[in-house]
C-alpha positions as CSV (number, residue, x, y, z in Angstrom):
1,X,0.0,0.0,0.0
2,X,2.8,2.4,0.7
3,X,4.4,2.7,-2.5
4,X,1.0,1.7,-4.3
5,X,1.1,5.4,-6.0
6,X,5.1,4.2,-7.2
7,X,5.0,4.3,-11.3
8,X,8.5,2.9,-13.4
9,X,9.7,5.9,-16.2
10,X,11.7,5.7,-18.9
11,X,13.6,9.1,-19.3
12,X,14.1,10.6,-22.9
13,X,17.6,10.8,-24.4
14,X,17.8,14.4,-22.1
15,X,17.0,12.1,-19.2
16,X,13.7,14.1,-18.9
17,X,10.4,12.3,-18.3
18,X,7.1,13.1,-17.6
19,X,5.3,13.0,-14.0
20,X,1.7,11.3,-14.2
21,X,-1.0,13.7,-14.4
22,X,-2.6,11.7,-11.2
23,X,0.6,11.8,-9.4
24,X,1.2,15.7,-10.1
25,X,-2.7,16.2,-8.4
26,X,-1.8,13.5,-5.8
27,X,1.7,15.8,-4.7
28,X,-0.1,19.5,-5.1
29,X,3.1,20.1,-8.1
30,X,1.9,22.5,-10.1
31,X,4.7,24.7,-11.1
32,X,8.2,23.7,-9.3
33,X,9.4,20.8,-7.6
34,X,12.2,19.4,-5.5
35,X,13.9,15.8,-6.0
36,X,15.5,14.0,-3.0
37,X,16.9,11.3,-2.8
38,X,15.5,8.7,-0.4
39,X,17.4,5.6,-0.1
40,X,17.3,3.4,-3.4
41,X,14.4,6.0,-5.1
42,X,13.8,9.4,-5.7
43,X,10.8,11.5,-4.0
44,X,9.2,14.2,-6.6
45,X,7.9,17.0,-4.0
46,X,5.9,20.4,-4.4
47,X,8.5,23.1,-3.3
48,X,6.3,24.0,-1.1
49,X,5.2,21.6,0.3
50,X,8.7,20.4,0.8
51,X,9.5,23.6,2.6
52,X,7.2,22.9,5.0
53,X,7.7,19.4,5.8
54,X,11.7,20.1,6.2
55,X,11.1,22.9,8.4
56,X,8.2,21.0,10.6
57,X,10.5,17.8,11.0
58,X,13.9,18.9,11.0
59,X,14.4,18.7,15.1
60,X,13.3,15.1,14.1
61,X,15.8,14.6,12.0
62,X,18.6,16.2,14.2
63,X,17.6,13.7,16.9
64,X,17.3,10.5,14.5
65,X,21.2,11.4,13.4
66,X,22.2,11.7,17.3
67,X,20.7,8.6,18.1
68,X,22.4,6.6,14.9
69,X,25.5,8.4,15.7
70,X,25.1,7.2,19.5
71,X,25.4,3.4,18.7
């Protein structure tokens, strides 16, 4: 179920390819974008609504790096 909205592209000789219309709705994209990196995938955000998740979760992140860094 998690990665049930997850679609395989083939990029064009530019290494462009095109975000599914359903995908674009499901993300709120519709102008610019951020791609992260996430493991072994990429994540295709709204700018803005990355913004806001970073800022919201980044004392998360701080303590998730302490704690791997305290092993």
């Amino acid at each position: 179920m998690f990665f049930s909205g997850a679609v395989d592209v083939v990029p064009d000789k530019q290494g462009r390819f095109i975000v599914p219309p359903y995908l674009k709705d499901y993300a709120h994209i519709k102008r610019e974008a951020i791609v992260i990196g996430v493991s072994n995938r990429i994540e295709i955000w709204d700018s803005k609504g990355w913004e806001a998740f970073y800022t919201n979760s980044s004392e998360s992140f701080e303590q998730t790096a302490e704690n791997l860094l305290n092993l």
